[in-house]
C-alpha positions in Angstrom: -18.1 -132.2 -15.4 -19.5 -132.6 -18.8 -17.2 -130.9 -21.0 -18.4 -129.9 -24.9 -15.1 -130.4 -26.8 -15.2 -129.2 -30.4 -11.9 -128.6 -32.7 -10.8 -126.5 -35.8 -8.6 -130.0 -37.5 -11.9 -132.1 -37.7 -11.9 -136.0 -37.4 -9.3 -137.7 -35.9 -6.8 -138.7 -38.5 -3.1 -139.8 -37.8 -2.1 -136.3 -40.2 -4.3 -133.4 -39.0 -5.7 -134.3 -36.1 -3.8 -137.2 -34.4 -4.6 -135.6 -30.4 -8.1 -135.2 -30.3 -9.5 -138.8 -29.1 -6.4 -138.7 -26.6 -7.5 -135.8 -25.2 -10.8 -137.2 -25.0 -10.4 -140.8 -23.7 -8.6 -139.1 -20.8 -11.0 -136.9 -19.7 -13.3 -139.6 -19.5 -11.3 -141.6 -18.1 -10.9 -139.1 -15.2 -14.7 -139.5 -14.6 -16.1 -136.5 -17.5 -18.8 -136.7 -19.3 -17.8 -135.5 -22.8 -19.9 -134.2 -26.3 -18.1 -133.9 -28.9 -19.1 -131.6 -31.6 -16.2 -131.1 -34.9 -16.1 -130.1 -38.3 -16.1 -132.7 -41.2 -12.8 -131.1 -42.7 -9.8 -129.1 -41.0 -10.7 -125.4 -40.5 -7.3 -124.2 -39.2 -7.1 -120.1 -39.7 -10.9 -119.4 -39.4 -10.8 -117.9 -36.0 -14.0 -117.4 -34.8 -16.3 -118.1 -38.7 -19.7 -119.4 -39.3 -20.3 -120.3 -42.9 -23.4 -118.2 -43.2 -24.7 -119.3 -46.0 -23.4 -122.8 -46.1 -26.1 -125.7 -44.5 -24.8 -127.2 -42.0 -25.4 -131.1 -41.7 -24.7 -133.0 -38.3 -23.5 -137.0 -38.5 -23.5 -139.1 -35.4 -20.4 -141.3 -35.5 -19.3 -143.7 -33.4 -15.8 -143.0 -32.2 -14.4 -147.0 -33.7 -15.7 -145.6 -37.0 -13.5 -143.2 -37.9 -10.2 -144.1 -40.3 -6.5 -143.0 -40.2 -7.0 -140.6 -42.7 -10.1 -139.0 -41.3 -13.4 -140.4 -43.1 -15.3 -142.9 -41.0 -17.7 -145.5 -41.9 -20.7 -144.5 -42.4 -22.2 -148.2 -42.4 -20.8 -148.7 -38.6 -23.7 -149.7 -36.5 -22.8 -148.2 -33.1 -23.0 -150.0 -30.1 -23.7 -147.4 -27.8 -25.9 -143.7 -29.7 -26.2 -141.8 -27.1 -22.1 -141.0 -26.9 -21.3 -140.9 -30.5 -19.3 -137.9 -31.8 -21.5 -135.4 -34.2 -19.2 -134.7 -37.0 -20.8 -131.3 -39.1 -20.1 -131.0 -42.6 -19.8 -127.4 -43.6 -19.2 -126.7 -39.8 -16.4 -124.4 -38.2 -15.1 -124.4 -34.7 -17.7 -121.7 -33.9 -20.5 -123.3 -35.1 -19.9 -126.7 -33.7 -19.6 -124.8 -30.4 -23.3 -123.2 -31.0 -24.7 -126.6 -32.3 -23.0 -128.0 -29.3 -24.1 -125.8 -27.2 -27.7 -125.6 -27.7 -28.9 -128.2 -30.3 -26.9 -131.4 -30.7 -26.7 -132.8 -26.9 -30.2 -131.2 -25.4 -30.8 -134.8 -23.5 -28.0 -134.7 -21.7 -26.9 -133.2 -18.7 -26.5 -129.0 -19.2 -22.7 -128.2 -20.4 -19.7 -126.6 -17.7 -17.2 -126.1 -19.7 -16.1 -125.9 -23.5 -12.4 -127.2 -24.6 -11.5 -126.5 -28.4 -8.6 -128.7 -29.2 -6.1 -129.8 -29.1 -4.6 -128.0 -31.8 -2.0 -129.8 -33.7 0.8 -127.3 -32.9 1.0 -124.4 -31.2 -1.2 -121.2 -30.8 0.5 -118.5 -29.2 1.4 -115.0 -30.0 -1.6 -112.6 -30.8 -1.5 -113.3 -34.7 -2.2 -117.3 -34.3 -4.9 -116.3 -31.3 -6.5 -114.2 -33.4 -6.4 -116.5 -36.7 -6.4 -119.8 -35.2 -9.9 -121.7 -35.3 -9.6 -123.3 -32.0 -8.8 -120.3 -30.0 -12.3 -118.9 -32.3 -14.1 -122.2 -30.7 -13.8 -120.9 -27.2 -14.1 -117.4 -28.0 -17.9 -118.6 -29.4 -18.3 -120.4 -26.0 -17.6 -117.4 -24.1 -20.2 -115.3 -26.1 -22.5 -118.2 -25.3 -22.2 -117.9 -21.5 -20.1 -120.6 -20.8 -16.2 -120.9 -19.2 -14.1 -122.4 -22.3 -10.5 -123.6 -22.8 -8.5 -123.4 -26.2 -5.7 -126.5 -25.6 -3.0 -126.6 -28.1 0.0 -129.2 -28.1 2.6 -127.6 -29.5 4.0 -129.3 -32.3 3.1 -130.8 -35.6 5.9 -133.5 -36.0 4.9 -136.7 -35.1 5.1 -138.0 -31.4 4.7 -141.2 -29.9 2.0 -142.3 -28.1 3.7 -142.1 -24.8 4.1 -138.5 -25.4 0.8 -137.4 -26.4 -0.4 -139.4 -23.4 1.6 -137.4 -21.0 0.3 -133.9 -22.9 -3.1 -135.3 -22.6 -2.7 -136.3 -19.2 -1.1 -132.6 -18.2 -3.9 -131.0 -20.2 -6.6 -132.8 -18.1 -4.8 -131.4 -15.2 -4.5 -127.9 -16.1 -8.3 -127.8 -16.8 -9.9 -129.8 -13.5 -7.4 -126.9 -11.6 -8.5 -123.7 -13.7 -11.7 -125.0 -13.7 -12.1 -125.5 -10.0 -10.0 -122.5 -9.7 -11.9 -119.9 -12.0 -10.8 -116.5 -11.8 -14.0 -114.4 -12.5 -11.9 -111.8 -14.1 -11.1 -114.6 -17.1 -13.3 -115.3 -19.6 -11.2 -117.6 -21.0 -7.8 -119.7 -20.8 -5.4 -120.6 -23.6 -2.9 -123.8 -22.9 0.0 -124.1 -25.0 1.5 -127.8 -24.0 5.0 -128.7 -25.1 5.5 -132.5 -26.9 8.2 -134.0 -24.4 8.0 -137.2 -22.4 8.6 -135.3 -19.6 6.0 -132.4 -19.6 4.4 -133.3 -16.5 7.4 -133.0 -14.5 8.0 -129.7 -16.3 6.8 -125.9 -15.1 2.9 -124.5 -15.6 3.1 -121.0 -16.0 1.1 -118.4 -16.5 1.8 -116.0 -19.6 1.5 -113.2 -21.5 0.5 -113.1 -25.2 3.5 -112.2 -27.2 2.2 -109.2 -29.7 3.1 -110.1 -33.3 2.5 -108.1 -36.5 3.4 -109.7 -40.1 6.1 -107.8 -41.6 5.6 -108.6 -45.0 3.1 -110.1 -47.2 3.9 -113.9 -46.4 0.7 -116.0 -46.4 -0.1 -116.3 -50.9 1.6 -116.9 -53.6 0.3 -116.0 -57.2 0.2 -118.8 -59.0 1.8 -119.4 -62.7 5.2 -119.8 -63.5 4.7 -117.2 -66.7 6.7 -114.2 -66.6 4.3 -110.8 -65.7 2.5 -109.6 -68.9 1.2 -106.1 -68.7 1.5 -106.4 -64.9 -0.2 -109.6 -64.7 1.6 -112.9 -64.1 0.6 -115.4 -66.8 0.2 -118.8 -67.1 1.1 -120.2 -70.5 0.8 -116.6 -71.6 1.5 -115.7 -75.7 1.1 -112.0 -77.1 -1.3 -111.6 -79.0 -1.6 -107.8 -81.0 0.3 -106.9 -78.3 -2.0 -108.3 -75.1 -2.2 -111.2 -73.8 -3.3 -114.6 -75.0 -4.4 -117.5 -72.2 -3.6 -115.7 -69.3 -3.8 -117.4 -66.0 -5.2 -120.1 -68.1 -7.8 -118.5 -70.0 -6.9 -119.1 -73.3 -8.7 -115.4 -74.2 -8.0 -113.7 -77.2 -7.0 -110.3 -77.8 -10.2 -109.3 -80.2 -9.5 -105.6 -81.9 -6.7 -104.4 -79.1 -8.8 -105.3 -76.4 -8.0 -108.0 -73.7 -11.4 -110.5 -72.4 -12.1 -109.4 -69.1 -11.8 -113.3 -68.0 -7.5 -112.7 -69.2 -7.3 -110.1 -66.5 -7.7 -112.2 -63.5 -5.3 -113.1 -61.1 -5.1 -116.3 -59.0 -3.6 -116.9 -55.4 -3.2 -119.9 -53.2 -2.4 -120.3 -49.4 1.3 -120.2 -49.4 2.4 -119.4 -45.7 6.1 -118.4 -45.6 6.2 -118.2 -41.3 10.2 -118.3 -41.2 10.4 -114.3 -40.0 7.6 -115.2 -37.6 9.4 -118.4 -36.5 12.1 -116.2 -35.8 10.8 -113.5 -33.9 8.6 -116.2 -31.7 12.2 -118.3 -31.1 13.6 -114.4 -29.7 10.7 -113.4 -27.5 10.3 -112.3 -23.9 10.6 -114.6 -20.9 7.1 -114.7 -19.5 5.6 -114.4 -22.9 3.2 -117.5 -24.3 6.0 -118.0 -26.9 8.8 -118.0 -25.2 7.3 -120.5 -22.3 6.2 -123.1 -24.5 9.7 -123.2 -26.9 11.2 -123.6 -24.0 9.9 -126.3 -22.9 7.2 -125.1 -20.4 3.5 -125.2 -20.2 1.7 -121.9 -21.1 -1.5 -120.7 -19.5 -2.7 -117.7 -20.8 -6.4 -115.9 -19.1 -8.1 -113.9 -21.4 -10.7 -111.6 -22.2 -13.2 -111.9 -25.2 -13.0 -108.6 -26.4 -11.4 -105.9 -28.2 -11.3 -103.5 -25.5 -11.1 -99.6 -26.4 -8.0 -97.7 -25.2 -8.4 -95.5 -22.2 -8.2 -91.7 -22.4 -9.4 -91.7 -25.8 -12.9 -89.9 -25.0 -15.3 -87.3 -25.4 -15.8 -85.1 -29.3 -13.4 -85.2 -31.9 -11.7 -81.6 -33.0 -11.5 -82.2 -36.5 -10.4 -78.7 -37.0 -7.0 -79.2 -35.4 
């Protein structure tokens, strides 16, 4: 096969992205023809983006370029072009599965199947699907015609190699069967791969996507260690006339009772608190994508790309009732 693989955690880089060139020196050692098309820079959370008003530029790297921290050399003369990775700067999942798709690898043979992955950690439960950039990859590949596979291994401690060689070599498994396999009713497949030496002796099962609904507002923080002035946390805040001076950094000055517009603002940064969902994933169903991989199991999940209306629900509206 030649199999587009594209990611949302970018270069390979021993901290955010320490599977991908496994995954990849297995498949082609199983005979595969890969392209490999990723963002310069993680893009975890993006779901299916594109940057619409970002330029996109695409790098050919060779593969031996790359560092552990995830820049690459860009004086490496590479000894073989035509199978360098193309590494898109401004680029999401999505994106790198369009360019990959239909602009980056035109001269080589046409494209049966899209993987995006392997996350580093797990995507399961409907709020990671629907957030996570590398289940967005394949949801792109699906709206371009084209069978696709989202491959997550499921945790984001560090693992020996002999580990991620046995997830890698499981994960090549999984996608020569569903691949040769294809129910037509699927559009596409999500693998959740546990990190244990013994995987491939472990159960493949197919799941269910556990539902999931945040419960609180967990995902940012407002940042400033100020106490809240006139409803507004402050950061090296000082009354001033009775308003506040330097809010959030400012340094604006009450003038005649009134407060600069700039001293209003607010600021937020990605603070994830996931300890209720961690919870609630630990305590889920048996048979659920969740459930199968905490526990030590392989999850396949087949989906559809669509958000699918709810039956019965037809026909005029009585808004007089």
């Amino acid at each position: 096969m030649h199999i587009l693989v594209v990611n949302d955690d970018g270069p390979p880089s021993t901290k955010l992205s320490p599977y991908l060139r496994p995954l990849i020196n297995t498949l082609e050692a199983n005979g595969h023809q890969v392209s490999v098309a990723i963002p310069a820079a993680s893009r975890s959370w993006i779901g299916k983006a594109h940057l619409i008003e970002a330029s996109l530029t695409a790098s050919y790297v060779h593969p031996d370029a790359f560092h552990a921290d995830g820049s690459w050399d860009t004086s490496f003369e590479s000894p073989d072009p035509e199978n360098d990775w193309v590494v898109i700067r401004n680029g999401t999942p999505a994106s790198c599965a369009q360019l990959g798709l239909y602009n980056l690898f035109s001269e080589r043979a046409p494209i049966d199947l899209v993987i995006s992955g392997p996350n580093h950690g797990r995507n399961a439960s409907t709020i990671y699907n629907l957030s996570s950039g590398t289940v967005g990859g394949a949801l792109e590949a699906v709206f371009c015609g084209k069978r696709s596979i989202a491959i997550s291994f499921g945790s984001k401690d560090p693992q020996a190699d002999d580990v991620i060689a046995a997830a890698a070599r499981l994960a090549v498994r999984v996608v020569r069967h569903l691949y040769e396999n294809w129910d037509d009713r699927v559009e596409l497949y999500n693998i959740n791969i546990p990190m244990c030496l013994d995987v491939e002796e472990r159960p493949v099962l197919y799941t269910r996507t556990l539902p999931y609904y945040w419960s609180r507002g967990c995902l940012y923080a407002e940042q400033g260690t100020g106490k809240k002035v006139n409803g507004v946390n402050g950061v090296n805040g000082v009354h001033v006339n009775g308003e506040t001076n330097g809010t959030n950094g400012t340094n604006g000055t009450a003038v005649n009772g009134h407060t600069p517009a700039s001293s209003r603002q607010r600021q937020f940064k990605w603070s994830a608190d996931l300890s209720d969902m961690k919870k609630t994933l630990q305590e889920s169903e048996v048979g659920t994508d969740a459930h199968t991989v905490l526990n030590g199991s392989t999850s396949v999940t087949a989906l559809r790309a669509n958000f699918w209306h709810v039956p019965g629900l037809e026909g005029p509206l009585n808004l007089d009732c």
